[in-house]
OpenMM code with the backbone's topology and positions (N, CA, C; nanometers):
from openmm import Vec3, app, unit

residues = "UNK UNK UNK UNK UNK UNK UNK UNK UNK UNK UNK UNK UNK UNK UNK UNK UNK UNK UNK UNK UNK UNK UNK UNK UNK UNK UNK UNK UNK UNK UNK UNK UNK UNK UNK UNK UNK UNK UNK UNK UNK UNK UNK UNK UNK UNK UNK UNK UNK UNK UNK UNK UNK UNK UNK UNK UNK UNK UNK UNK UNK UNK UNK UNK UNK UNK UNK UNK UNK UNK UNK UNK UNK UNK UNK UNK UNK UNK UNK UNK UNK UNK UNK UNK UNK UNK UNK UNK UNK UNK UNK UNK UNK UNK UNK UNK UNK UNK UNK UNK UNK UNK UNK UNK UNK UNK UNK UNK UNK UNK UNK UNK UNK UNK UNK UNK UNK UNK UNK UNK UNK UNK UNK UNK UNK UNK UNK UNK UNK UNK UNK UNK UNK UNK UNK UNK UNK UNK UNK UNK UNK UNK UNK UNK UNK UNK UNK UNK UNK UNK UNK UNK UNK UNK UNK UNK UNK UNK UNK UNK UNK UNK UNK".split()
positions = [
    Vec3(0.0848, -0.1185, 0.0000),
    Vec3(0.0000, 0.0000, 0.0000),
    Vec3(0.0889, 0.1243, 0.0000),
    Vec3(0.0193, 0.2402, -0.0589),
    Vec3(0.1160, 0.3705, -0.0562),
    Vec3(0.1322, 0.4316, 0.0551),
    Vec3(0.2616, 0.4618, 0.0518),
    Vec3(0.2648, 0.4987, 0.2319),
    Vec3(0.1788, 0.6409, 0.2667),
    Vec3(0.1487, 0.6968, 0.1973),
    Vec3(0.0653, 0.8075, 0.2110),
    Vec3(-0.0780, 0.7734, 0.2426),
    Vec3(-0.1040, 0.7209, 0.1212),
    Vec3(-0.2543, 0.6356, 0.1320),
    Vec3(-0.2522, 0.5881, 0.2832),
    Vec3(-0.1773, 0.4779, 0.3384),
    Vec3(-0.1567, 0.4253, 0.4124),
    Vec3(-0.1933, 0.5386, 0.5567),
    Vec3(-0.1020, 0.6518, 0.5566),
    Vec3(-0.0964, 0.7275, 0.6683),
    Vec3(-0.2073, 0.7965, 0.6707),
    Vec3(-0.3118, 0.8215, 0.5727),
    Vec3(-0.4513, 0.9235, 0.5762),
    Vec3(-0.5323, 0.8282, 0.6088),
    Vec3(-0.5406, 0.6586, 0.5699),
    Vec3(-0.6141, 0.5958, 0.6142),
    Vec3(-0.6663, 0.5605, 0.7706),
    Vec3(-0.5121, 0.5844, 0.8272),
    Vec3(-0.5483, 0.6195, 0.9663),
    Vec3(-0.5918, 0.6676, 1.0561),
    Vec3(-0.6082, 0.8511, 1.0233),
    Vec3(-0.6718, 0.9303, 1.0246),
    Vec3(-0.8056, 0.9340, 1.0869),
    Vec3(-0.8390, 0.9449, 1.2380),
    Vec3(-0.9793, 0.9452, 1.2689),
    Vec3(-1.0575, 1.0950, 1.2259),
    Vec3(-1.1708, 1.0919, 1.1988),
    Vec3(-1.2179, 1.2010, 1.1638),
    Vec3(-1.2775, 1.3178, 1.2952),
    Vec3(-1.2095, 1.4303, 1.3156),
    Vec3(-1.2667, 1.5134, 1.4301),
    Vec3(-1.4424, 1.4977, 1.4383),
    Vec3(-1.4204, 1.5076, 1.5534),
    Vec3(-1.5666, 1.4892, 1.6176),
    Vec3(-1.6343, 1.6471, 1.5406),
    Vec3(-1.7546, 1.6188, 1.5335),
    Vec3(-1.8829, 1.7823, 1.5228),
    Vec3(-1.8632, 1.9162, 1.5854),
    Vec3(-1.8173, 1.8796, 1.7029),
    Vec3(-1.8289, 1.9675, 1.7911),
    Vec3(-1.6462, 2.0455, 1.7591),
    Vec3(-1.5787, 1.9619, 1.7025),
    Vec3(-1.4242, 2.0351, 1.7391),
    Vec3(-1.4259, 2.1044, 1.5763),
    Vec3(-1.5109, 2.0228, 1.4844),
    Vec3(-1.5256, 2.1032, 1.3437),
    Vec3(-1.6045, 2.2007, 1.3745),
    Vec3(-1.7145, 2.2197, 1.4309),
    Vec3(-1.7381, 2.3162, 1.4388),
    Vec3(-1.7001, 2.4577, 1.5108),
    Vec3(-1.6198, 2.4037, 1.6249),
    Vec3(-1.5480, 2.5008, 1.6755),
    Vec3(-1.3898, 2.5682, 1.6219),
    Vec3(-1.3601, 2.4752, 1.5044),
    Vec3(-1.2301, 2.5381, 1.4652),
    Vec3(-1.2179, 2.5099, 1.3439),
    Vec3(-1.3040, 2.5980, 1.2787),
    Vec3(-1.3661, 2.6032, 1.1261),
    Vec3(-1.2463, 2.6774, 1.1050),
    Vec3(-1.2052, 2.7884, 1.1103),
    Vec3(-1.1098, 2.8445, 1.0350),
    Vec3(-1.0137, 2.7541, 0.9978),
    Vec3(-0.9690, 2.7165, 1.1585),
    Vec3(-0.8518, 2.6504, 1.1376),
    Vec3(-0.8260, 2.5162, 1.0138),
    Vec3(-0.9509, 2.4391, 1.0345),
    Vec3(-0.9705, 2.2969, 0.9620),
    Vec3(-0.9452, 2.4076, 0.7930),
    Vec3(-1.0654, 2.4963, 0.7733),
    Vec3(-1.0451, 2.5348, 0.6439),
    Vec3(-0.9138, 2.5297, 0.5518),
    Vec3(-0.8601, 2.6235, 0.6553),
    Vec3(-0.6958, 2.6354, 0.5701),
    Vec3(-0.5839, 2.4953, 0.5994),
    Vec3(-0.6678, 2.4636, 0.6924),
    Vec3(-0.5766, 2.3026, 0.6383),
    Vec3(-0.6565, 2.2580, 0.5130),
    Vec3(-0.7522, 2.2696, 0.4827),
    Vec3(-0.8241, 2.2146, 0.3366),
    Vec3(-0.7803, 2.2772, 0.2521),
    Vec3(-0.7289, 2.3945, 0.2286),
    Vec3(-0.6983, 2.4731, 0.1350),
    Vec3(-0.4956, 2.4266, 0.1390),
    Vec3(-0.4306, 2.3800, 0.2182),
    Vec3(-0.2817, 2.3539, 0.2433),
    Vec3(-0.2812, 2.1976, 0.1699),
    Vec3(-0.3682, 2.0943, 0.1935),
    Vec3(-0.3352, 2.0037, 0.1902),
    Vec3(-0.4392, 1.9540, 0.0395),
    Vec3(-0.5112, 2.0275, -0.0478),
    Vec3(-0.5252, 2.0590, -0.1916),
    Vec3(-0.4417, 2.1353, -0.2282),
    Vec3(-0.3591, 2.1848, -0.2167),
    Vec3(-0.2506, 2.2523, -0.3075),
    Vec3(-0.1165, 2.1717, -0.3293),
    Vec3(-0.1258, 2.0632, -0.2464),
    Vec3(-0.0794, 1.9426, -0.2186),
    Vec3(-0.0251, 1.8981, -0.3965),
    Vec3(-0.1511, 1.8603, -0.4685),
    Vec3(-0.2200, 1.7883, -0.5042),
    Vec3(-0.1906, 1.8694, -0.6259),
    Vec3(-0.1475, 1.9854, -0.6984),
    Vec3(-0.1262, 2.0965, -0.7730),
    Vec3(-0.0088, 2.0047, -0.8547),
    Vec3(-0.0816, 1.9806, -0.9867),
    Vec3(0.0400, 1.8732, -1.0968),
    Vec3(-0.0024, 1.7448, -1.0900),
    Vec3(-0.1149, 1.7425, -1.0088),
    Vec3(-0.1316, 1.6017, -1.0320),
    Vec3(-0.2001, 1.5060, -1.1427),
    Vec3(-0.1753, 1.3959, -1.1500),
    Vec3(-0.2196, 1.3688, -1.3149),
    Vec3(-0.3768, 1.3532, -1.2890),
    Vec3(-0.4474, 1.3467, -1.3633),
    Vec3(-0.5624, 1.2782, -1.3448),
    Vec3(-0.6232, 1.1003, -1.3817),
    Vec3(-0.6410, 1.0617, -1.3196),
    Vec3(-0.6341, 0.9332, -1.3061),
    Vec3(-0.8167, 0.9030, -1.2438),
    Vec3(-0.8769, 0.8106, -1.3575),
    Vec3(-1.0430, 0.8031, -1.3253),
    Vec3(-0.9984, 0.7319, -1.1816),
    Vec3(-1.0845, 0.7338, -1.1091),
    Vec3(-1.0892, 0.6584, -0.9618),
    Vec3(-0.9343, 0.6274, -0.9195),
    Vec3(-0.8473, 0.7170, -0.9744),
    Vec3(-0.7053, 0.7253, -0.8727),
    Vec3(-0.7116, 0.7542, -0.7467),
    Vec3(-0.6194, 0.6917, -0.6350),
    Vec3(-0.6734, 0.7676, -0.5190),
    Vec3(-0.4850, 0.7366, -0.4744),
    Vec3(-0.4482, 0.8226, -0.5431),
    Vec3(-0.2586, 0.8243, -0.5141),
    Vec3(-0.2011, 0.9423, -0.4434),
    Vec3(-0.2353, 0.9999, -0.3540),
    Vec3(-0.2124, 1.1221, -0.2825),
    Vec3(-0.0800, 1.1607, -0.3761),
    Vec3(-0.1228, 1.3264, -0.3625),
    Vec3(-0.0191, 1.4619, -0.4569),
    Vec3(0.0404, 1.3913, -0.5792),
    Vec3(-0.0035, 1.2628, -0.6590),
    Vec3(0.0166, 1.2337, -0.7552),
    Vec3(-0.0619, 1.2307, -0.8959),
    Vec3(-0.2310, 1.0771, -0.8015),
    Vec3(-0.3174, 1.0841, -0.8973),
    Vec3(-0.4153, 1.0312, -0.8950),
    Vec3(-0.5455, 1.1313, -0.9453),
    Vec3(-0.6400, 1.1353, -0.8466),
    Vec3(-0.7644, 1.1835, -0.9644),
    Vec3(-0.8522, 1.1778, -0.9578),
    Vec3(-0.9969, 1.2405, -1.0032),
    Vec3(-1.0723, 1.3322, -0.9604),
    Vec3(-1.1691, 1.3825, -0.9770),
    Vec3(-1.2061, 1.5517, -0.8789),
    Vec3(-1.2839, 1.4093, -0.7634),
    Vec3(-1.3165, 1.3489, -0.8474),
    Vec3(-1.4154, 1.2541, -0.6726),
    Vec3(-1.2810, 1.2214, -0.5902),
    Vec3(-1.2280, 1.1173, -0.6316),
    Vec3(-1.1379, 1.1117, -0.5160),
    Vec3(-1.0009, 1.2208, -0.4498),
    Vec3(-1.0093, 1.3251, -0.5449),
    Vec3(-0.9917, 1.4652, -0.5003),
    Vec3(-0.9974, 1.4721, -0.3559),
    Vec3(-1.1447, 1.4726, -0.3741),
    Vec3(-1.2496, 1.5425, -0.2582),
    Vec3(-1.2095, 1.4387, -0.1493),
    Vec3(-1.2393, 1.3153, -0.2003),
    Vec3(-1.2271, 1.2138, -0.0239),
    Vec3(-1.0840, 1.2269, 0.0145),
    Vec3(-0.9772, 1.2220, -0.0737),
    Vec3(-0.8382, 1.2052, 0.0199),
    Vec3(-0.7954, 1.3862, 0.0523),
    Vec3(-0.8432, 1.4957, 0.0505),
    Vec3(-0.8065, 1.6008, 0.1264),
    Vec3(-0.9122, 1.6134, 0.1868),
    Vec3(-1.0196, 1.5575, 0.2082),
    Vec3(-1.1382, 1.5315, 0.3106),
    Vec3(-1.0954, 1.4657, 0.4425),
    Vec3(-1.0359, 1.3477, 0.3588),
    Vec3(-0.9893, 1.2534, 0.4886),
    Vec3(-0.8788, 1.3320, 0.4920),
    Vec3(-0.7737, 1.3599, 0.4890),
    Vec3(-0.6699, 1.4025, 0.5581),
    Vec3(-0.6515, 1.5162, 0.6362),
    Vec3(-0.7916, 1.6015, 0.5755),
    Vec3(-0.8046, 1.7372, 0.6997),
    Vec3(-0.9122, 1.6854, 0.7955),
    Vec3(-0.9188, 1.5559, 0.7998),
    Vec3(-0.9929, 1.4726, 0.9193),
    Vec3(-1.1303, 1.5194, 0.9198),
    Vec3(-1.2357, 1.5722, 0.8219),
    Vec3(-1.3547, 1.5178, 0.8262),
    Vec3(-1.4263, 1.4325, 0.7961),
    Vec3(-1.3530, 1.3648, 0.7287),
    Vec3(-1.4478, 1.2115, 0.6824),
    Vec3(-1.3377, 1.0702, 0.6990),
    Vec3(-1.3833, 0.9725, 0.7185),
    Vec3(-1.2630, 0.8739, 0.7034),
    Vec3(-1.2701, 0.8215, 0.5340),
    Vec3(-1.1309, 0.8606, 0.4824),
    Vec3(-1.1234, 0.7311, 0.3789),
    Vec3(-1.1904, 0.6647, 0.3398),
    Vec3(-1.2086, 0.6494, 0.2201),
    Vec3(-1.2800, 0.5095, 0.1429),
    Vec3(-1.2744, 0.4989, 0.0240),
    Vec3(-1.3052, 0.4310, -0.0361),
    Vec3(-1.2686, 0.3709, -0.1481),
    Vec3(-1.4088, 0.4042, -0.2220),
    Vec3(-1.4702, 0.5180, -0.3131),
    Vec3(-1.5466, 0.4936, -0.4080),
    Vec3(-1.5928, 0.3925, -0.4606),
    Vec3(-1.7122, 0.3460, -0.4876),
    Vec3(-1.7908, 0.2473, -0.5697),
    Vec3(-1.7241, 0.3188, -0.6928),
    Vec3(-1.6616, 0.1970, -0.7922),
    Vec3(-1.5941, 0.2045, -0.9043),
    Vec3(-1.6995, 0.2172, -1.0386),
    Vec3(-1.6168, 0.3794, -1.1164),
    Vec3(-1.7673, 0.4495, -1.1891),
    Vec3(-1.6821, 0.4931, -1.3126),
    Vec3(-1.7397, 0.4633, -1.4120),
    Vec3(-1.7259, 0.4814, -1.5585),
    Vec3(-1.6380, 0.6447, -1.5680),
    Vec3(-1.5966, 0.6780, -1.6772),
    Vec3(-1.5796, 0.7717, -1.6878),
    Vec3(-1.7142, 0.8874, -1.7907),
    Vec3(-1.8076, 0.8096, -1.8166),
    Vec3(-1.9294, 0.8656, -1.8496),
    Vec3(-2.0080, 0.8222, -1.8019),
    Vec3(-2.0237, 0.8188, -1.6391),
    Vec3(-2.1183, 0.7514, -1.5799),
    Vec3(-2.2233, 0.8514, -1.5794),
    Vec3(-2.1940, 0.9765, -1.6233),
    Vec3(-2.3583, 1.0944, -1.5800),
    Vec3(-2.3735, 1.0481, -1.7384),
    Vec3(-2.3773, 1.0046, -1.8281),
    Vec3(-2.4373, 0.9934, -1.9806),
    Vec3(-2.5060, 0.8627, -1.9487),
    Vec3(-2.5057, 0.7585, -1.8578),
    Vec3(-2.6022, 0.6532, -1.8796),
    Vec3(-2.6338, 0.6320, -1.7127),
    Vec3(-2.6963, 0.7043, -1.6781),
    Vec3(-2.7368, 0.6820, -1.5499),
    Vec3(-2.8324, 0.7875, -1.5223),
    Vec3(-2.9349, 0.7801, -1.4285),
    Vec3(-3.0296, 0.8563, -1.4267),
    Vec3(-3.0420, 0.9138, -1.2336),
    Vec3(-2.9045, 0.8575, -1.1968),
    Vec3(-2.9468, 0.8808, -1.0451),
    Vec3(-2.7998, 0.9541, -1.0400),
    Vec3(-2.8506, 1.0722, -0.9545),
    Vec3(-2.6794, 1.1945, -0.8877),
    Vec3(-2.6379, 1.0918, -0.7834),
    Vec3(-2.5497, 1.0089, -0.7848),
    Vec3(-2.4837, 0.9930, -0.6955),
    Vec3(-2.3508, 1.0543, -0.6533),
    Vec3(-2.3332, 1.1594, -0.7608),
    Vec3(-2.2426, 1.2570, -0.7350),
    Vec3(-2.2685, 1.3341, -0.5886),
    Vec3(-2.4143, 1.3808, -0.6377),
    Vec3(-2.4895, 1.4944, -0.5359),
    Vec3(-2.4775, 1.4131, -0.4176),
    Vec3(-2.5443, 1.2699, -0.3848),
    Vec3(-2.6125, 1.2393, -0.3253),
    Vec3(-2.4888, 1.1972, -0.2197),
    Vec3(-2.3492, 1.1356, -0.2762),
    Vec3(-2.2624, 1.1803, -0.1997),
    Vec3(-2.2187, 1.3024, -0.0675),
    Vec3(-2.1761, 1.3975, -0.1828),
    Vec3(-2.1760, 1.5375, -0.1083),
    Vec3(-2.2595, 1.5599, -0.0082),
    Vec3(-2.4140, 1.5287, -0.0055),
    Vec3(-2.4478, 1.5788, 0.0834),
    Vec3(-2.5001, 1.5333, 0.2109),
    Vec3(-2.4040, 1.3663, 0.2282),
    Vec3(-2.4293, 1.3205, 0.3439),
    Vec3(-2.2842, 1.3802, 0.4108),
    Vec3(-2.2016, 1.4347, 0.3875),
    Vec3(-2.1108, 1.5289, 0.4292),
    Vec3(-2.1551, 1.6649, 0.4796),
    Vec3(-2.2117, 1.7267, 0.3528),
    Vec3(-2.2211, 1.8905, 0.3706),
    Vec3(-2.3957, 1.9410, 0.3440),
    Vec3(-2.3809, 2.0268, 0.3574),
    Vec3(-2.5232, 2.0973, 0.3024),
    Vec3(-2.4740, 2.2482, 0.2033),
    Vec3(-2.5892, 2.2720, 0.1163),
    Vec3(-2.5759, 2.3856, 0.0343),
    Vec3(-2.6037, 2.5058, 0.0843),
    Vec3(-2.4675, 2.5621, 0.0360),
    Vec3(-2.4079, 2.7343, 0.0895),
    Vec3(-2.4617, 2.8357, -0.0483),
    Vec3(-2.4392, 2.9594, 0.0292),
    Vec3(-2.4784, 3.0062, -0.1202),
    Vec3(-2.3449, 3.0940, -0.1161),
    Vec3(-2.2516, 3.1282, 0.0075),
    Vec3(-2.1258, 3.1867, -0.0149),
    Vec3(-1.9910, 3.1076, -0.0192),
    Vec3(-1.9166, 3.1136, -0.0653),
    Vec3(-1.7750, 3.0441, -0.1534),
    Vec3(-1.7006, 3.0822, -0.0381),
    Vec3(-1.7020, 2.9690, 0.0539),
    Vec3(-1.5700, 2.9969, 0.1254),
    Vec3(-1.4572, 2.8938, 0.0972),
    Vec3(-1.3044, 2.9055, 0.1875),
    Vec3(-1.2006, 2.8530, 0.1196),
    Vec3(-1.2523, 2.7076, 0.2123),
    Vec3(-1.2183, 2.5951, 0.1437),
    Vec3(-1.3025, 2.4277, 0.1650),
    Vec3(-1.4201, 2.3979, 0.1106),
    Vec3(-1.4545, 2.5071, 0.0796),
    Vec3(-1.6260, 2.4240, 0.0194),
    Vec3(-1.5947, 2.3820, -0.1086),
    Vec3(-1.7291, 2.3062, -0.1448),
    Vec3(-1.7355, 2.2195, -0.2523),
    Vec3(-1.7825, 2.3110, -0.3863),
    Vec3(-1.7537, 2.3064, -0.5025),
    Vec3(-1.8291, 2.3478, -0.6276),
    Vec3(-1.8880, 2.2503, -0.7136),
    Vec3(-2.0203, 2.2309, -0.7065),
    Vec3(-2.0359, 2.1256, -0.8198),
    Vec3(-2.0575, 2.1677, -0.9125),
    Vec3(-2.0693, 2.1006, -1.0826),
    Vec3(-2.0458, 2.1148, -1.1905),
    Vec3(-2.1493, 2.0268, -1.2782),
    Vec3(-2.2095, 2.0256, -1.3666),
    Vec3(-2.2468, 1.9686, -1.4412),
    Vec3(-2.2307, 1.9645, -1.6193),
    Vec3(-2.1803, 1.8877, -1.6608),
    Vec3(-2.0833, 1.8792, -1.7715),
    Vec3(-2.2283, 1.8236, -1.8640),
    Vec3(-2.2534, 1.6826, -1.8258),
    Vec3(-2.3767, 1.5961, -1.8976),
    Vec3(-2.4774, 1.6280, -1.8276),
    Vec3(-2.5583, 1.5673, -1.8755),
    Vec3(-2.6810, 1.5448, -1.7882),
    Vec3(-2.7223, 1.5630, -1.6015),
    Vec3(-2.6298, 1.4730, -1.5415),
    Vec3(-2.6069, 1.5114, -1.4319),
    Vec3(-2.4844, 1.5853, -1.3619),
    Vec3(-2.5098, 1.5960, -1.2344),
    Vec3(-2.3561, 1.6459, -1.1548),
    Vec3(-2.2660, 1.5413, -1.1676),
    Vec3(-2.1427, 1.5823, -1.2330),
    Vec3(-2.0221, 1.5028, -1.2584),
    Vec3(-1.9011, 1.5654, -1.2951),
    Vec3(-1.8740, 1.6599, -1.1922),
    Vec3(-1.7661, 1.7573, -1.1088),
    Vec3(-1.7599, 1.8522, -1.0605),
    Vec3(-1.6292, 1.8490, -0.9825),
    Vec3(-1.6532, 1.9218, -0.8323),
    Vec3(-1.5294, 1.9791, -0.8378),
    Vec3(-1.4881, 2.0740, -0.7402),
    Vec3(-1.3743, 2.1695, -0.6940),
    Vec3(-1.3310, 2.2073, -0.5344),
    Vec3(-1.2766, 2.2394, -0.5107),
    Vec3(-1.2650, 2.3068, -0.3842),
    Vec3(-1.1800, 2.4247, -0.4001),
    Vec3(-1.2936, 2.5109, -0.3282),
    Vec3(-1.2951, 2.6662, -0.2886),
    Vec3(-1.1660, 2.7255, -0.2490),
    Vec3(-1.0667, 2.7772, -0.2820),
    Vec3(-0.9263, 2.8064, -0.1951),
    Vec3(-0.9251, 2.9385, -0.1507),
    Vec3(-0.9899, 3.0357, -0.2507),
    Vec3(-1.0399, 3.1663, -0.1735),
    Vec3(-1.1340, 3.2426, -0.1991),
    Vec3(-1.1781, 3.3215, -0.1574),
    Vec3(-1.3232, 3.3772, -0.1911),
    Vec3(-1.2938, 3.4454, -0.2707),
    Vec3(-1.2105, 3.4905, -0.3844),
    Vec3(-1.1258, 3.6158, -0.4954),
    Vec3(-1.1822, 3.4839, -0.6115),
    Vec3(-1.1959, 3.3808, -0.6260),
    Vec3(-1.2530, 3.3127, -0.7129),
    Vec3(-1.1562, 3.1823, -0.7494),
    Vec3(-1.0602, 3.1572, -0.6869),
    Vec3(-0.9561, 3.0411, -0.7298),
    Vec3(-1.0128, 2.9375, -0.6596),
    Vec3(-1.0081, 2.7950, -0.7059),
    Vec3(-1.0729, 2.6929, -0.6758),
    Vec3(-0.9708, 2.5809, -0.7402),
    Vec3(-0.9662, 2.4318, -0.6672),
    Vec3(-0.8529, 2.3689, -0.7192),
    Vec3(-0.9343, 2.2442, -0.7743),
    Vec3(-0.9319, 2.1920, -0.8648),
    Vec3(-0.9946, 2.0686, -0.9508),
    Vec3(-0.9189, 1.9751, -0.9845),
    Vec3(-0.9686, 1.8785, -1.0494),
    Vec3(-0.8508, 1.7348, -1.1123),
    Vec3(-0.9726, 1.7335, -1.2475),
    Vec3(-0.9181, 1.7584, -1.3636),
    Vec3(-0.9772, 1.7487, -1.5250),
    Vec3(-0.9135, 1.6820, -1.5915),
    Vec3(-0.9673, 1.5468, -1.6474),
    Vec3(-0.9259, 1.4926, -1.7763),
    Vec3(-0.8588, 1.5884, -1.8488),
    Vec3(-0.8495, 1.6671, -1.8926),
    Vec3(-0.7643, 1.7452, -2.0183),
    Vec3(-0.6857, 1.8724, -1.9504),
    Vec3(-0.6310, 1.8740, -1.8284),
    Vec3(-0.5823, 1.9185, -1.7763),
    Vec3(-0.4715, 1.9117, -1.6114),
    Vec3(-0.5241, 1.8121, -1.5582),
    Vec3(-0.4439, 1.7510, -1.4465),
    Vec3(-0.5315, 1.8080, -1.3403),
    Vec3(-0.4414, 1.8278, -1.2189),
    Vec3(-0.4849, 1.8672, -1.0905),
    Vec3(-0.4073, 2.0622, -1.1082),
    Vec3(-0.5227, 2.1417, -1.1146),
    Vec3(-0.4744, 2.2777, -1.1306),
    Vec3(-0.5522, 2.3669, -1.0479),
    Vec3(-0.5337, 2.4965, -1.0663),
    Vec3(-0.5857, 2.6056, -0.9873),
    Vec3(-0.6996, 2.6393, -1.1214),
    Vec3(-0.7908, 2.6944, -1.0629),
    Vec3(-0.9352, 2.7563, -1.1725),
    Vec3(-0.9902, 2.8924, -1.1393),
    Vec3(-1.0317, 2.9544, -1.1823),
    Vec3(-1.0959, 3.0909, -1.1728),
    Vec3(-1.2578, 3.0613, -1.1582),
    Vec3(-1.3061, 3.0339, -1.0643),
    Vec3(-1.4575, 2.9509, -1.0355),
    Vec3(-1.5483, 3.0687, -1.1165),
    Vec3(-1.5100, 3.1848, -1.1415),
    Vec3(-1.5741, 3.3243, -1.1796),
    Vec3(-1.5756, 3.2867, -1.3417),
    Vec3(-1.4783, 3.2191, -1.4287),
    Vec3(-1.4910, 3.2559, -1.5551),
    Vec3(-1.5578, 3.1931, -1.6109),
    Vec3(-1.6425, 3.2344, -1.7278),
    Vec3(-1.7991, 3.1637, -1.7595),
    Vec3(-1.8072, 3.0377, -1.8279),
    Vec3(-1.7007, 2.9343, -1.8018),
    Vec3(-1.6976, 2.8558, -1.8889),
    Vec3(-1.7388, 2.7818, -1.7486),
    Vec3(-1.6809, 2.8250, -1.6255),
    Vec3(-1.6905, 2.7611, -1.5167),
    Vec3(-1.8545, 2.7841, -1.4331),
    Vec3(-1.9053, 2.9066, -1.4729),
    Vec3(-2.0549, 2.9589, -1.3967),
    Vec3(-2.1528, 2.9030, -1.4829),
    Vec3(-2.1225, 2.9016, -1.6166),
    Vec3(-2.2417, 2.8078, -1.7043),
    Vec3(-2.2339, 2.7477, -1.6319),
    Vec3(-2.1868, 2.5865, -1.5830),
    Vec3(-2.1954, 2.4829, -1.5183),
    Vec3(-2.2068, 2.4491, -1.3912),
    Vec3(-2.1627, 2.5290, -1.3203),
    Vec3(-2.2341, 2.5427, -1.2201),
    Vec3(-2.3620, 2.5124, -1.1737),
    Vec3(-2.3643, 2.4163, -1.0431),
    Vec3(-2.5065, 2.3739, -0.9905),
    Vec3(-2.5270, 2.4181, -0.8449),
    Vec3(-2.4063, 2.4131, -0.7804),
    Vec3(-2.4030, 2.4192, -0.5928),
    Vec3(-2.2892, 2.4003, -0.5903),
    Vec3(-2.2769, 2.4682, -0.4206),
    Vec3(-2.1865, 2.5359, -0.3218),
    Vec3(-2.2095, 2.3845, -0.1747),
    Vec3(-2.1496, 2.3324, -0.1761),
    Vec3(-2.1642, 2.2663, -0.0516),
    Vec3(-2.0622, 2.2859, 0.0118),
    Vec3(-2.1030, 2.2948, 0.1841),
    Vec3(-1.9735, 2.3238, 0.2939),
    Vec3(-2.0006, 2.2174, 0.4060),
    Vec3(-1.9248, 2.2089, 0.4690),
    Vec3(-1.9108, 2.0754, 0.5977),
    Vec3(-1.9751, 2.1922, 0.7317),
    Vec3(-2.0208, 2.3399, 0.7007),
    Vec3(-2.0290, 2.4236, 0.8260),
    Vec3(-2.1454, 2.4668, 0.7478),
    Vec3(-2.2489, 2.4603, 0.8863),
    Vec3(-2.3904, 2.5814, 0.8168),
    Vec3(-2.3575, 2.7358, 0.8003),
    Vec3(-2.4795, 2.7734, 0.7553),
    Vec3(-2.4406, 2.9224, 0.7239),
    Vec3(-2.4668, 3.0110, 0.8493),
] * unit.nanometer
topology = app.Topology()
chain = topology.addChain("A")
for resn in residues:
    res = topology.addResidue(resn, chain)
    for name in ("N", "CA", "C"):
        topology.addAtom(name, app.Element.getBySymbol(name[0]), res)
């Protein structure tokens, strides 16, 4: 196993009460430990910490490693799974984690809809509009969540903190 993989797997996830009391702090570890991840290749259902990875498993291994969720391993999904499927399990993911924000703070989620359904996501790095993704035709990079190639598609804002 990768020793990285290995060391986030360990990782218990902070209790409710300590996320909610040290939101800042957790944030900018979400925003430190996705920038991580900046060059990374994209790889469908990769889950290779700061190497190679997909925007889903993006999300779970700097999830799990800023200790709100534990690790896991995705149910293994096509790379056009929103073109023949009729159920968001994109969404439906996300939001046994978070609930929908309507302000962009640095950790929250951006979802995306490319096909038919939600089938990608980002995380928020600052409220000026930069957001970090993993794209087939581009790797693991920084994005301008503001420029309209990115707001057409746009669906929701999910955060791990209410408003």
């Amino acid at each position: 196993m990768n020793p990285d993989i290995e060391r986030i797997s360990k990782l218990k996830p902070y209790s409710k009460r300590y996320i909610k009391h040290h939101e800042e702090e957790i944030r900018q570890d979400i925003v430190r430990i996705a920038k991580k991840y900046l060059g990374a290749r994209y790889h469908i259902n990769g889950m290779l910490p700061y190497r190679a990875s997909d925007c889903h498993t993006l999300l779970i291994m700097v999830f799990a490693e800023a200790r709100l969720i534990k690790l896991f391993q995705p149910e293994f999904y096509r790379p056009d799974f929103s073109f023949h499927t009729c159920k968001e399990t994109y969404l439906q993911g996300i939001q046994k984690f978070g609930t929908e924000t309507r302000k962009k703070r640095p950790g929250d989620i951006i979802l995306y809809r490319y096909a038919k359904l939600i089938d990608h996501a980002g995380i928020v790095i600052d409220e000026d509009g930069t957001m970090i993704d993993n794209c087939i035709t581009r790797g693991c990079t920084l994005q301008d969540y503001n420029q309209e190639v990115n707001k057409n598609r746009e669906v929701a804002t999910y955060s791990f903190w209410q408003e």
